[in-house]
C-alpha positions, 0 to 999 in steps of 0.5 A, spaced: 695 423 731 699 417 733 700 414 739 705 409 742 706 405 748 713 402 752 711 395 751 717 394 757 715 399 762 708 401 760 710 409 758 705 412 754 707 418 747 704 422 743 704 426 737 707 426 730 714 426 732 713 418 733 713 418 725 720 419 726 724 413 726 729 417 731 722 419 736 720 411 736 724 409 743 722 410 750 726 416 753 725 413 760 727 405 759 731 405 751 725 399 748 722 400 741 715 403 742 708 400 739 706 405 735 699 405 733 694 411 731 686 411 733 682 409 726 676 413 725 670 410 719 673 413 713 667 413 708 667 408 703 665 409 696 659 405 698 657 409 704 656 416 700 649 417 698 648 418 691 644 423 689 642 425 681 640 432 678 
């Protein structure tokens, strides 16, 4: 789920309206939001287990 945060006043958001341009401001100071998203591992083609039958 995204994540932002007010580089201005400190303010913290959440959720998936941030990916909406008109969502991407801060509603107590009016600066544009850092917007980031926590990465989880995605598995790599290498890091499946290959296995035959």
């Amino acid at each position: 789920m995204p994540e932002a945060r007010c580089p201005k006043c400190g303010a913290h958001y959440y959720g998936w309206a941030l990916t909406d341009p008109e969502h991407q401001t801060c509603s107590k100071c009016g600066t544009k939001l850092e917007i980031y998203q926590e990465k989880g591992k995605i598995a790599q083609p290498a890091d499946l287990e290959r296995t035959s039958s």
